[in-house]
C-alpha positions in Angstrom: 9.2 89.3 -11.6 11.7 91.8 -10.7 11.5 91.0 -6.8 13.5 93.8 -5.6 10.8 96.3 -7.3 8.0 94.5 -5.8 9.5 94.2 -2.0 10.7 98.0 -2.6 10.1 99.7 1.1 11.3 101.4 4.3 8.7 99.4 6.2 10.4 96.8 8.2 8.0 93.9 8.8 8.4 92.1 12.4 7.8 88.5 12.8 7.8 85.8 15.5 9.0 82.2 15.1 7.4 79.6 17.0 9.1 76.5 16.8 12.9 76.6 17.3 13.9 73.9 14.9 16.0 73.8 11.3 12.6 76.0 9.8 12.6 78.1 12.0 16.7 78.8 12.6 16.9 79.4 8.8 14.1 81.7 9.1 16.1 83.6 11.5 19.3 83.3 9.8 18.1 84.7 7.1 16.4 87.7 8.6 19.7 88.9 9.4 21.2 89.4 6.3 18.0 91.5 5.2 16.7 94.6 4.7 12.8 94.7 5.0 12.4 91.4 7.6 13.2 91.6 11.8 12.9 88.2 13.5 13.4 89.6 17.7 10.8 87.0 19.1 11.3 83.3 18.9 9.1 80.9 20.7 9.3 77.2 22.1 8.8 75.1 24.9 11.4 76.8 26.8 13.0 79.8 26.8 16.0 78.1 26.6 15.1 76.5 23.4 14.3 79.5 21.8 17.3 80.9 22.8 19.9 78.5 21.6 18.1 79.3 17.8 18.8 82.2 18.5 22.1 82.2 19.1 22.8 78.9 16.2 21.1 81.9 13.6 24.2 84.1 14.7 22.6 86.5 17.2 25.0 88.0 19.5 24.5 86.6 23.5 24.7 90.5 24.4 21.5 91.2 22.3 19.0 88.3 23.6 17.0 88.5 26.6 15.0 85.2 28.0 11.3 86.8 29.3 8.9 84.7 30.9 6.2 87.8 31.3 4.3 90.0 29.1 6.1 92.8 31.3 9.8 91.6 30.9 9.0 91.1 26.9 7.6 94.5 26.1 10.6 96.2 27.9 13.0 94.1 26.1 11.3 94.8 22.9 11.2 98.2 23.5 15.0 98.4 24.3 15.4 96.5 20.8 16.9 93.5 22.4 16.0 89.4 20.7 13.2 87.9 23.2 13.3 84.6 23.7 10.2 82.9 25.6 8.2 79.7 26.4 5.4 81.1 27.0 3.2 82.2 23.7 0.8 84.0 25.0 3.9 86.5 25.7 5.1 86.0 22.6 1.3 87.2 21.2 1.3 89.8 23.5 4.0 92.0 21.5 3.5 94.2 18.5 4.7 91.8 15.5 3.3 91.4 12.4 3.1 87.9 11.5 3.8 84.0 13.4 5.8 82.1 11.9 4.0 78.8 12.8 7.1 76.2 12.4 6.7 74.0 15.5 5.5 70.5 13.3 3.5 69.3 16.1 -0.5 69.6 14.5 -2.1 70.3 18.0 0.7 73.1 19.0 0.2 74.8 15.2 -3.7 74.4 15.5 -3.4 76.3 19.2 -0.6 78.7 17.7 -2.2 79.8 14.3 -6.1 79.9 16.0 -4.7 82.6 18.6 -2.3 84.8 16.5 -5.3 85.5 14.3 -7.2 86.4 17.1 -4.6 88.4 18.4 -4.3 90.4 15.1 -1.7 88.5 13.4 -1.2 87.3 10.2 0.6 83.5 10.2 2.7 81.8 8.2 2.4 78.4 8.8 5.2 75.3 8.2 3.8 72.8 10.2 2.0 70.9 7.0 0.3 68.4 9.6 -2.2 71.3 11.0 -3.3 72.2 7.6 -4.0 69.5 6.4 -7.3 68.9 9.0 -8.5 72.7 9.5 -5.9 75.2 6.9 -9.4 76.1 5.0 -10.9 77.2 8.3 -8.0 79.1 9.5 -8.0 80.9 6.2 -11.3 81.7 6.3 -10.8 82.9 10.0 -8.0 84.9 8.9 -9.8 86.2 5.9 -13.0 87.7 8.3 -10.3 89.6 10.1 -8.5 91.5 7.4 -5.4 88.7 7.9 -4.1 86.6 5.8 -3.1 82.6 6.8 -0.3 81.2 4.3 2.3 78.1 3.5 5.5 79.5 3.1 7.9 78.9 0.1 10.6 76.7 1.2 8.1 74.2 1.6 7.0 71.9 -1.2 3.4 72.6 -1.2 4.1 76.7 -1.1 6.2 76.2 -4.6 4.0 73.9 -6.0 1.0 76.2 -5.8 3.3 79.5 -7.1 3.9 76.4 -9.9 0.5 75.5 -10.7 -0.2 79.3 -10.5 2.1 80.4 -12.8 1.3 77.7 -15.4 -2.7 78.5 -15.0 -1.9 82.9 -15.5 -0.2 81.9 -18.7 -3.1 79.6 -19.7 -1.3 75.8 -19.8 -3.4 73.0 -19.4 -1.8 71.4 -16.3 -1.4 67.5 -17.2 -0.2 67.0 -13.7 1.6 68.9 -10.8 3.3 67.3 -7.9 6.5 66.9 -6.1 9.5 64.6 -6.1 10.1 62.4 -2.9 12.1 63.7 -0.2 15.1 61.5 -1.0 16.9 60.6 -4.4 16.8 56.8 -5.5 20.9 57.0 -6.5 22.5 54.3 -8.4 26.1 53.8 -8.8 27.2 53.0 -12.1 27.5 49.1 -13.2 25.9 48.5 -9.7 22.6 46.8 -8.5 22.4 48.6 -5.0 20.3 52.1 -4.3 21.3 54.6 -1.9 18.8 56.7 -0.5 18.8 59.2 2.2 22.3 57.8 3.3 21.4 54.3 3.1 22.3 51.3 0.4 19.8 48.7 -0.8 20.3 46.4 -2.0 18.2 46.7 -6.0 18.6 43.4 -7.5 17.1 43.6 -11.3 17.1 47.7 -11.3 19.7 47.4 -14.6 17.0 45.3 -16.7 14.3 48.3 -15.8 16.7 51.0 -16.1 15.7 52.1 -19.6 11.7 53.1 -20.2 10.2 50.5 -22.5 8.0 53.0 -24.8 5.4 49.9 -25.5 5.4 48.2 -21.7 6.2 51.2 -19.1 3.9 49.1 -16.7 6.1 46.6 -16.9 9.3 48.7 -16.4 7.4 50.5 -13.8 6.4 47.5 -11.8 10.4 46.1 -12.2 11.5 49.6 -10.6 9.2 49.2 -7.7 10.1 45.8 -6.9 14.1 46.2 -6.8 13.7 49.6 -4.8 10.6 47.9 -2.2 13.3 48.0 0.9 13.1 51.7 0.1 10.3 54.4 1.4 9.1 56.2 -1.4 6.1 58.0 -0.7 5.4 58.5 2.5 2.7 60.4 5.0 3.9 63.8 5.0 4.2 63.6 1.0 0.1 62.5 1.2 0.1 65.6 3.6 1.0 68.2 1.2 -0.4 67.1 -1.1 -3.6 67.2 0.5 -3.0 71.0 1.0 -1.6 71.5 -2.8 -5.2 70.2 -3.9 -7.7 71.7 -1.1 -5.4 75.1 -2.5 -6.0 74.4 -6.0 -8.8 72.3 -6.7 -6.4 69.2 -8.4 -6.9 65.9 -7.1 -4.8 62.5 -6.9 -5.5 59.9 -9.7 -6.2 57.3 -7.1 -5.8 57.9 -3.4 -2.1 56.4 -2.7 -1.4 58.0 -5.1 0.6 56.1 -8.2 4.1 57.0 -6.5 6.2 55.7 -9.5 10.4 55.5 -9.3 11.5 58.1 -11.9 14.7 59.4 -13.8 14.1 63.3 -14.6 13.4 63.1 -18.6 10.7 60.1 -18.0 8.2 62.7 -16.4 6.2 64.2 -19.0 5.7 60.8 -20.7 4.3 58.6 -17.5 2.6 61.8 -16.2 0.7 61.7 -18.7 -3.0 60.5 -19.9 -3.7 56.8 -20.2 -4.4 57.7 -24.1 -1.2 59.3 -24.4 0.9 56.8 -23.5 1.0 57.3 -19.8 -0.5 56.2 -16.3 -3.2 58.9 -15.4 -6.6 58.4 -16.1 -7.1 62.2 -17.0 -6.1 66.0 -17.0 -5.1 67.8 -14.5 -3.9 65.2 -11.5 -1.4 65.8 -8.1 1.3 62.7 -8.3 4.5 62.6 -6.3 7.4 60.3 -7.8 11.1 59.1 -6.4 13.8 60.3 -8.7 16.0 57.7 -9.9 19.1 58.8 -11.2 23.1 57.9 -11.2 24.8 59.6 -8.9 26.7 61.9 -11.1 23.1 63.6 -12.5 21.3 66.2 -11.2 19.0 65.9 -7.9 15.4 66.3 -7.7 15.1 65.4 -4.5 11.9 67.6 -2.8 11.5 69.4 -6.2 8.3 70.1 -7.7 7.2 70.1 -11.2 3.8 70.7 -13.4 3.3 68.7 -16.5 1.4 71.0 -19.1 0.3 70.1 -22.3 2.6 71.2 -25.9 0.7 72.6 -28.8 3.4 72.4 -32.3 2.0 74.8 -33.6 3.5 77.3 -30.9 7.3 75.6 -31.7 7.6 73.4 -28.7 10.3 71.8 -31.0 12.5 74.9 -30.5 12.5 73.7 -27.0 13.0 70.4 -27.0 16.2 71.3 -29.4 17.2 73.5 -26.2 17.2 70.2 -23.3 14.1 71.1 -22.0 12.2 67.8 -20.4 10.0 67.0 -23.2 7.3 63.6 -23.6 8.7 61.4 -25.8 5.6 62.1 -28.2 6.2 65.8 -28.2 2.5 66.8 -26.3 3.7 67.0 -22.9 6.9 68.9 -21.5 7.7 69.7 -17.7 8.6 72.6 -15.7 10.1 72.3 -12.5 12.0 73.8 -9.5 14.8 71.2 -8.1 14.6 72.5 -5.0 13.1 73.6 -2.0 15.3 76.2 0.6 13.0 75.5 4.1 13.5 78.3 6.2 15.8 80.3 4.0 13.1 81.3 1.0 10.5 81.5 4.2 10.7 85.3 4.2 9.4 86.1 0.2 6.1 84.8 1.7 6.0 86.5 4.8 6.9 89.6 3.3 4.0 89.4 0.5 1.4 88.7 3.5 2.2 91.8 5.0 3.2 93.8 2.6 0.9 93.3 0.1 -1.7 91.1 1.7 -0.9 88.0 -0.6 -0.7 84.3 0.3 1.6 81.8 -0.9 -1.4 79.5 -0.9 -4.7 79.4 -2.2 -6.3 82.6 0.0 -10.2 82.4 -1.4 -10.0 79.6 -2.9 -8.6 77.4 -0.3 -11.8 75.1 0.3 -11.6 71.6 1.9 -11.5 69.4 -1.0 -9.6 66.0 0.2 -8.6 64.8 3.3 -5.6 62.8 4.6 -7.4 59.6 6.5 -6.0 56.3 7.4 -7.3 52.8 5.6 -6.5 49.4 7.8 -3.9 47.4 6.3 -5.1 44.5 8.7 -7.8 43.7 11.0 -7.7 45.9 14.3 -9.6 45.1 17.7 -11.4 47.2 20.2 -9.2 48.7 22.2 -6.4 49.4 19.8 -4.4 52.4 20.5 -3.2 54.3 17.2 1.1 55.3 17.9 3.0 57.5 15.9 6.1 57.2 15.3 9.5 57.9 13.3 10.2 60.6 10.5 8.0 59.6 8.2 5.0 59.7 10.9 4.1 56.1 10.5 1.2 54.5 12.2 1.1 50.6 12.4 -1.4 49.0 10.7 -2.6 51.9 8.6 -2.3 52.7 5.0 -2.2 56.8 4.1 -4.9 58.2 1.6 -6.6 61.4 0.0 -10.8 61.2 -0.1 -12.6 63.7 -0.9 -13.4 65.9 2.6 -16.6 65.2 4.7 -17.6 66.1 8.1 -15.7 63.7 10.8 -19.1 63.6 12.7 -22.2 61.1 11.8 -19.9 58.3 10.2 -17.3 60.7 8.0 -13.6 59.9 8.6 -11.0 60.7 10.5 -8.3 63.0 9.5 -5.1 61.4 9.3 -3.4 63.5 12.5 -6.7 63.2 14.8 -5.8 59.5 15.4 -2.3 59.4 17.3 -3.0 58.2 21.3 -6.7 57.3 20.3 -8.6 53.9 21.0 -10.7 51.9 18.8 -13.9 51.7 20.7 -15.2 49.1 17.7 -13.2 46.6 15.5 -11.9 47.6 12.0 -11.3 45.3 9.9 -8.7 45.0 7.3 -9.3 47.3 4.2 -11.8 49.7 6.0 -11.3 53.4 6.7 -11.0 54.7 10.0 -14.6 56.3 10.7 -13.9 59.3 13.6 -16.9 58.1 15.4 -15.3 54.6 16.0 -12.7 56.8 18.4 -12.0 57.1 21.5 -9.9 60.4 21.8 -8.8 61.3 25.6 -9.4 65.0 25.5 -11.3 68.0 23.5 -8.2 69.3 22.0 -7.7 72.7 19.6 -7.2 70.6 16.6 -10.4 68.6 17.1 -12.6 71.7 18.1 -11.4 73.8 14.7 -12.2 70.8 13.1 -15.4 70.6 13.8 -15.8 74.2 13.0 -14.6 73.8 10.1 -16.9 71.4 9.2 -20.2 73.7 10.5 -18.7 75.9 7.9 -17.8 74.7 5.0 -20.3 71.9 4.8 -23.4 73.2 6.4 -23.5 76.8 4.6 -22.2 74.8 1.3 -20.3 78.6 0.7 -17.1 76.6 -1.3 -19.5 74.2 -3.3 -18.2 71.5 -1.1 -20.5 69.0 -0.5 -20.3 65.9 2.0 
């Protein structure tokens, strides 16, 4: 796709970036070296926040203004000045064309997204967390409104659908679809130590496994995951998107952890594939995430995603495989793949197709609430329990990620993943159960919780996606 012919106008589209992170800064960055995309109003929880984006983007200090009224803002907009603000509704109150939700706290994108489209805007959202519990209701609000809600490329579930897409227009049969962790599994040569995300591990054993046993890959599989166990591999926001990948697509995990095997690059297509054809996957057409495992003079993967479609040799899949392309061992499976993932920087192909042209990155109609991302007890917990989250990988003691298929949280269903931070247990759990949302305690009615629910009048009492409880 020639994207120069398909952006091609004089219109300049105007967006808003709430949430003045890494996201968001590249979203602005980037903005400035382009033609068709403004960024002038940037959002957090202070003005001074937003301001100090914009100037790490490389606005000038002479061109911002800090506002802290719907007055103030629509004079400095008028004047053509950067507004920076930490107050939203004075961010909504200007004439943009689309929020860029990027703020990666699930109650602030649930309050964000939910006014914007009220307010007339489209949003693109980044904050993965929100999406996950209500994205199919917030396209479905924006959809009633002429709007459209979107992921944004930069992001791994954003690619990943444009992947699966792309691989479904030209009529593949999708084997699998998925991502890479977010951090390489990098081994130094004639070592038996890993380094991941800046850290070394210690891998004793990872040189017997290195090599893929055609006959015992379970075996070489279950060697890989024992010398790199110090090591997160899959984590909850990898669970997270691809929770949204499948309630975008319609694919679903193979089990609900996921198989979350450790990887080198041309082992893909052969353990991605079907049980029958020599891989790990009960059937067709499953979401998987795996950790690269390389040496540290090969390519990355790291936050990459990739489909695993099906070869037919009669259409000279050979020619291919003679040209490096990552082929199954067996010749019946091959993968296609984008190493990389740009955040904020690729941000602005999305938001200029949702206003431009009306498109979503995502799944737009199709988006239906297939899976959610719940919580299983990895031990016995007491009345009384309070649920803490906490570090990067949004860990929560005592609980063990998982994708099962979507129900209403009300009358017994389960709670979604990000409804359970600062609750109580008002019943025990014990070890091995999932964490029912009526066994909660939750202090306060919040956004999140109230779109959830309806979401769930929606989708599951009018039955309009096929979605059934």
């Amino acid at each position: 796709m020639n994207y120069q012919s398909y952006f091609a106008t004089d219109t300049v589209v105007e967006a808003c970036v709430a949430g003045a992170g890494d996201f968001g800064t590249g979203v602005i960055g980037q903005s400035l070296e382009m033609k068709a995309l403004s960024v002038r109003v940037v959002v957090d929880v202070d003005a001074g926040r937003a301001h100090q984006a914009l100037r790490r983007a490389g606005v000038a200090e002479s061109l911002i203004r800090e506002c802290h009224d719907r007055e103030s803002a629509l004079q400095a907009w008028h004047e053509g000045y950067f507004i920076a603000t930490g107050e939203h509704r004075v961010a909504l109150a200007l004439p943009f064309d689309i929020l860029v939700e990027a703020t990666g706290i699930p109650e602030v994108g649930a309050r964000l997204a939910h006014e914007a489209i009220q307010a007339g805007k489209h949003v693109g959202i980044a904050t993965k967390e929100t999406e996950s519990v209500i994205g199919p209701w917030l396209t479905w609000q924006a959809r009633e409104r002429g709007l459209v809600f979107t992921p944004l490329d930069g992001d791994q579930p954003s690619l990943l659908i444009g992947l699966i897409s792309w691989a479904r227009t030209l009529g593949f049969e999708i084997i699998a679809a998925g991502k890479s962790s977010e951090y390489d599994f990098i081994r130094h040569h004639d070592s038996e130590t890993v380094t991941s995300n800046h850290r070394t591990h210690e891998a004793t054993g990872i040189a017997d496994c290195w090599p893929l046993d055609a006959h015992e890959v379970s075996t070489t599989l279950a060697g890989r995951a024992e010398a790199t166990r110090s090591i997160v591999s899959v984590s909850v926001p990898d669970l997270c998107e691809m929770t949204n990948v499948a309630n975008a697509t319609g694919l679903m995990p193979d089990r609900p952890e996921l198989h979350a095997p450790v990887l080198r690059i041309p082992e893909v297509p052969s353990v991605l594939d079907t049980r029958e054809e020599g891989g790990i996957l009960q059937e067709s057409g499953r979401l998987e995430v795996f950790s690269c495992l390389r040496f540290d003079d090969e390519v990355s993967f790291a936050g990459g995603v990739f489909v695993v479609i099906r070869c037919d040799e009669s259409k000279g899949w050979s020619l291919l495989r003679d040209k490096g392309h990552v082929m199954g061992r067996n010749g019946k499976s091959a993968m296609v793949y984008l190493p990389r993932h740009l955040l904020g920087w690729e941000a602005p192909i999305s938001l200029l197709d949702a206003v431009l042209h009306g498109m979503p990155s995502g799944g737009g109609d199709a988006t239906a609430p297939h899976l959610d991302l719940v919580a299983r007890a990895t031990r016995d917990l007491p009345a009384g329990h309070r649920f803490e989250m906490s570090g990067h990988h949004r860990v929560i003691d005592g609980l063990r990620p998982e994708m099962l298929p979507a129900q209403p949280i009300d009358d017994g269903g389960r709670a979604p993943f990000y409804l359970l931070p600062d609750a109580v247990l008002a019943r025990p759990i014990a070890a091995g159960e999932p964490i029912p949302f009526d066994a909660l305690e939750i202090a306060a009615d919040t956004m999140l919780l109230r779109l959830r629910r309806e979401q769930d009048r929606h989708f599951f009492t009018t039955c309009s996606t096929g979605v059934t409880a």
